[in-house]
Z-matrix of the N, CA and C atoms (Angstrom, degrees):
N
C 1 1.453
C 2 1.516 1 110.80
N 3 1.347 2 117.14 1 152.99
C 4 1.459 3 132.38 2 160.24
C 5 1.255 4 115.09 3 -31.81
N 6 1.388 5 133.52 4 150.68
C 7 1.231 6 136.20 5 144.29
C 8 1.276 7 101.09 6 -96.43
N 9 1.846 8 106.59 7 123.82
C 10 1.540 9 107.14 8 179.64
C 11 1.751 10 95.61 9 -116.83
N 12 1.354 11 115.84 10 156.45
C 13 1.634 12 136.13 11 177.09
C 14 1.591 13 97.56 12 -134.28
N 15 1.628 14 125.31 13 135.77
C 16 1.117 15 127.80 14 -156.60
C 17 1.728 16 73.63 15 -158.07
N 18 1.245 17 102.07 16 117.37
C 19 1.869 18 118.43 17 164.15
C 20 1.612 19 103.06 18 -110.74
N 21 1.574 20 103.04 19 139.50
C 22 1.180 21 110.67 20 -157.59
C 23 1.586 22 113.28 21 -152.93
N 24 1.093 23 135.90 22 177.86
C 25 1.658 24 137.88 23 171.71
C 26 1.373 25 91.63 24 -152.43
N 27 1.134 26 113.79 25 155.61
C 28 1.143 27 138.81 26 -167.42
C 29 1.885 28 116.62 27 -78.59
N 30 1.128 29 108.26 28 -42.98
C 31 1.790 30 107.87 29 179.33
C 32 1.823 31 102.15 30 -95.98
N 33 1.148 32 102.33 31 49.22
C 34 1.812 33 116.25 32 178.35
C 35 1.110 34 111.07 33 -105.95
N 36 1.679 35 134.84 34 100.78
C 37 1.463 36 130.50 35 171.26
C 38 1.837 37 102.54 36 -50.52
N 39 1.043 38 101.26 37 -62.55
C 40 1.538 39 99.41 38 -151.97
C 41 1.627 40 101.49 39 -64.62
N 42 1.295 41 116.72 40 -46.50
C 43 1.772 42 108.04 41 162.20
C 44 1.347 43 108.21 42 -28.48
N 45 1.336 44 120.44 43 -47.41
C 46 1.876 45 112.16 44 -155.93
C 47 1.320 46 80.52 45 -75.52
N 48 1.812 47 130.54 46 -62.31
C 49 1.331 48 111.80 47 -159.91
C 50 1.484 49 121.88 48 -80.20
N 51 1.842 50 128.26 49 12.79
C 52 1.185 51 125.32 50 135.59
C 53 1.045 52 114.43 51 -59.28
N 54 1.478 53 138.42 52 -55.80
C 55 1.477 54 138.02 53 -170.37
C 56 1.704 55 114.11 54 -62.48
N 57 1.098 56 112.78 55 -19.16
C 58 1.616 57 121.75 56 -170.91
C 59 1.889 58 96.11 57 -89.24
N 60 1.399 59 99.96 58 -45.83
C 61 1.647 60 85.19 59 -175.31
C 62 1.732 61 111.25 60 -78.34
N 63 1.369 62 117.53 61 -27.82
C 64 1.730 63 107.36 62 164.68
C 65 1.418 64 109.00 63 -53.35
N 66 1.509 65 124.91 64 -45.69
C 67 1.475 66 113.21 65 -174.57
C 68 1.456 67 113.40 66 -63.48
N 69 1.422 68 126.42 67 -38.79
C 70 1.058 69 118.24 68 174.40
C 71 1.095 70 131.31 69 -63.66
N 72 1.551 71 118.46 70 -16.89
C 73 1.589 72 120.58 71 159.34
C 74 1.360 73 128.38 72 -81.17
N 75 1.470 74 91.49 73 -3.78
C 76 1.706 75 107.37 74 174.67
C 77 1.276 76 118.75 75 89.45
N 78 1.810 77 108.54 76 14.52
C 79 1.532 78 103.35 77 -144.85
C 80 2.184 79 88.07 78 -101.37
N 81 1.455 80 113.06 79 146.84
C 82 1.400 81 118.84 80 -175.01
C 83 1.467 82 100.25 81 -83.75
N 84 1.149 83 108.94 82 139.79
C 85 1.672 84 109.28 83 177.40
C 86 1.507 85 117.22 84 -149.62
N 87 1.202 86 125.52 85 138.83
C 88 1.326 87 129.69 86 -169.12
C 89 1.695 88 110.01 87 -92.76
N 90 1.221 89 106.15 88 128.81
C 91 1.702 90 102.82 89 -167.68
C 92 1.614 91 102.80 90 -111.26
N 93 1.171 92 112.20 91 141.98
C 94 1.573 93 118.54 92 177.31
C 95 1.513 94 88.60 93 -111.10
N 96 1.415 95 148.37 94 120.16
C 97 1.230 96 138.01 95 108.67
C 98 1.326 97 124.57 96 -51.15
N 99 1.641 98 111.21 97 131.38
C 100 1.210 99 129.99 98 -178.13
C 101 1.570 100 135.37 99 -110.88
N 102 1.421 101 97.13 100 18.75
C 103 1.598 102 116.57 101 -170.45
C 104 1.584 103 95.15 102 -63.31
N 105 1.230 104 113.14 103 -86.44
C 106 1.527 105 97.12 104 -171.25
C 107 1.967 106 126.75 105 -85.81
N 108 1.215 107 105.39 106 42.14
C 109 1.640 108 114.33 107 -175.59
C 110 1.630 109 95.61 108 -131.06
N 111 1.370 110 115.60 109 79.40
C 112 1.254 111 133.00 110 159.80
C 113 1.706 112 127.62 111 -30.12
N 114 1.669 113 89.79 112 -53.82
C 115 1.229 114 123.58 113 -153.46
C 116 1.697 115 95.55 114 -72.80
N 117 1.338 116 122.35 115 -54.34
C 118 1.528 117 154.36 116 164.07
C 119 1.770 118 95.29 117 -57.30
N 120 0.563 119 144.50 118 -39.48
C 121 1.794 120 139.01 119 -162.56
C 122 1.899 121 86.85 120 -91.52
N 123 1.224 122 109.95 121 -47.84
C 124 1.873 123 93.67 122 -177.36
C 125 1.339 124 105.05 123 -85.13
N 126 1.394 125 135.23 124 6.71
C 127 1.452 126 134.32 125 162.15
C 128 1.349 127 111.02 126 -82.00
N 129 1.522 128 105.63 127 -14.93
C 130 1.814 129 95.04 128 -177.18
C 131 0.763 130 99.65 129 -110.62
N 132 1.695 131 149.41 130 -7.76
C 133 1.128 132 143.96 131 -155.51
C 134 2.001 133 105.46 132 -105.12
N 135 1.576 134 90.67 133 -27.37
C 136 1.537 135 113.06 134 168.76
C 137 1.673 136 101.08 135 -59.73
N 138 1.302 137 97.67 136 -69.96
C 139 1.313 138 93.25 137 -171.57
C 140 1.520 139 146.52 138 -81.40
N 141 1.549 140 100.55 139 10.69
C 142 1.583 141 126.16 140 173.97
C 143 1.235 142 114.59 141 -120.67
N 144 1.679 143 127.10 142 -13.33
C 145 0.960 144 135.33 143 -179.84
C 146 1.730 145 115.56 144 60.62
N 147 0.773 146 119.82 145 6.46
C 148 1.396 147 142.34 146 164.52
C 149 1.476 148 123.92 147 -92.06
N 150 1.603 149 105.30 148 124.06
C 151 1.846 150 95.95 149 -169.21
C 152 1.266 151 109.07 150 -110.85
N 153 1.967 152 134.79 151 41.23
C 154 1.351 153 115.00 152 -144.71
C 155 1.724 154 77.41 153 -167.54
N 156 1.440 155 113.35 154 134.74
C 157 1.448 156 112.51 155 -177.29
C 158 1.602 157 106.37 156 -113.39
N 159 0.852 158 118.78 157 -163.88
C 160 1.978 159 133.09 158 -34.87
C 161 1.693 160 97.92 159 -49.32
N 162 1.226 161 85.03 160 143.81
C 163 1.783 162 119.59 161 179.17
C 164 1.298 163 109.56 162 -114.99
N 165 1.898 164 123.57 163 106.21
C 166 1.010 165 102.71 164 -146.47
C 167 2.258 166 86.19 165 -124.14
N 168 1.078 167 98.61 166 148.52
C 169 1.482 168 105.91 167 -159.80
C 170 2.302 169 92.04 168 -117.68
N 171 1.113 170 99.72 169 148.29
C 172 1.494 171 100.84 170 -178.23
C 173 1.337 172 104.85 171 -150.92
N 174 1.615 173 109.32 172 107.75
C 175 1.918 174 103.00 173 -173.87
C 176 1.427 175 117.48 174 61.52
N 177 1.334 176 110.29 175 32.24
C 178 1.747 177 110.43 176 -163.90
C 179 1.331 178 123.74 177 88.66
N 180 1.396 179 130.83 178 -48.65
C 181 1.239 180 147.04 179 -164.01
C 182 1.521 181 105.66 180 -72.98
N 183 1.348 182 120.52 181 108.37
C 184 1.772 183 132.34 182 172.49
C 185 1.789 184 100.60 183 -68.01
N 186 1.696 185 107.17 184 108.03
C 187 1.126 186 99.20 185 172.14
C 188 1.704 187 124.91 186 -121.57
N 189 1.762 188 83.45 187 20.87
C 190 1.477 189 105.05 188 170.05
C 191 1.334 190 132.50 189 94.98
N 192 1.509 191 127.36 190 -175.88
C 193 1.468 192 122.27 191 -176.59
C 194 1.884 193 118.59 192 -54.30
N 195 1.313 194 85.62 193 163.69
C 196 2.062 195 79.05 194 169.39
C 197 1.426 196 129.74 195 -47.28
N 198 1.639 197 115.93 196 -35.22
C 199 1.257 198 132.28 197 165.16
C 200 1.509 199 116.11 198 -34.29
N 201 1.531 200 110.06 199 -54.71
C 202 1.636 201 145.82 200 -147.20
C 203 1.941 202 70.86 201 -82.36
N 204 1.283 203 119.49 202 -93.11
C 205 1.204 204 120.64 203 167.49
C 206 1.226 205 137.88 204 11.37
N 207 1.687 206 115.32 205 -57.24
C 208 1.153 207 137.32 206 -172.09
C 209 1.734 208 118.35 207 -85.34
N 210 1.328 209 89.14 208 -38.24
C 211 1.162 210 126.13 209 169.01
C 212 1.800 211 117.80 210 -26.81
N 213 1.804 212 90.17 211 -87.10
C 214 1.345 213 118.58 212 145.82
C 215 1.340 214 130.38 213 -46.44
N 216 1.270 215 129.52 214 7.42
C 217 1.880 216 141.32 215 -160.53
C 218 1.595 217 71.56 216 -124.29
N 219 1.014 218 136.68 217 -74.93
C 220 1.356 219 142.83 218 -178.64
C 221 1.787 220 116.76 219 0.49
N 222 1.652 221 80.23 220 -80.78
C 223 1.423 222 114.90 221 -175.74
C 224 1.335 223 119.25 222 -75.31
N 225 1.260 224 102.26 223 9.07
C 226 1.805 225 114.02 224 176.42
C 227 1.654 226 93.62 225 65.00
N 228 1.160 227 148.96 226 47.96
C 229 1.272 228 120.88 227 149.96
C 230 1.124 229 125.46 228 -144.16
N 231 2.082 230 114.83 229 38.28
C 232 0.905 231 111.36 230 140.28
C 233 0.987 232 128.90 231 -63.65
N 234 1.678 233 132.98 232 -61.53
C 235 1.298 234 134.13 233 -173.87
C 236 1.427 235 104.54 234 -34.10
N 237 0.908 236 131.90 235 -70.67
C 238 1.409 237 144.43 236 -179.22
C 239 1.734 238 111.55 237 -26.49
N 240 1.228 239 119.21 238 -47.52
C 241 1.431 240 128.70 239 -179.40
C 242 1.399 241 101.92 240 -83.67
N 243 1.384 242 122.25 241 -29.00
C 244 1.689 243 125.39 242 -178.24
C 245 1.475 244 104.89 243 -88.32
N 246 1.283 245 128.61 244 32.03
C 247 1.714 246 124.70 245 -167.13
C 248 1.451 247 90.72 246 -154.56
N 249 1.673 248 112.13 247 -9.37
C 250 1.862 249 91.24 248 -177.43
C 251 1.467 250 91.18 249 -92.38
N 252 1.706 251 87.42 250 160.45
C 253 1.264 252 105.33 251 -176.16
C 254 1.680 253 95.98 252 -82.72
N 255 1.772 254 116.27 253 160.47
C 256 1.754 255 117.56 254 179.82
C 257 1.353 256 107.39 255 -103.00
N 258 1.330 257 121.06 256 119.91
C 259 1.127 258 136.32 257 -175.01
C 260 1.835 259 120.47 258 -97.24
């Protein structure tokens, strides 16, 4: 399985309903909430260029908000990225 990283704050609809559709695939994922880590919220925002969460990371690879996510659920190729192994 994937190694998934999911950054998050706590009063975030679409975080909960990123986090609701990984559970439903069964898939384990490590969550960073970023409500009170300032310091960490402009390190990800530096480095994704994106200022708006959940920020969702797969095997390393930033493949973006829940939208971005859903997106890809679409087109059949999440599963596919959530089944490779991280190298």
């Amino acid at each position: 399985m994937a190694i998934v990283k999911i950054y998050t704050i706590t009063t975030c609809p679409a975080c909960d309903l990123a986090k609701k559709i990984l559970k439903e695939k069964k898939v384990i994922f490590e969550e960073f909430v970023v409500d009170d880590k300032p310091k960490e919220l402009k390190t990800l925002i530096e480095k994704t260029k994106m200022k708006t969460v959940p920020q969702i990371f797969i095997n390393g690879h930033f493949i973006g908000g829940c939208s971005d996510m859903m997106d890809l659920d679409k087109k059949n190729q999440l599963d596919i990225l959530l089944q490779a192994e991280d190298h």
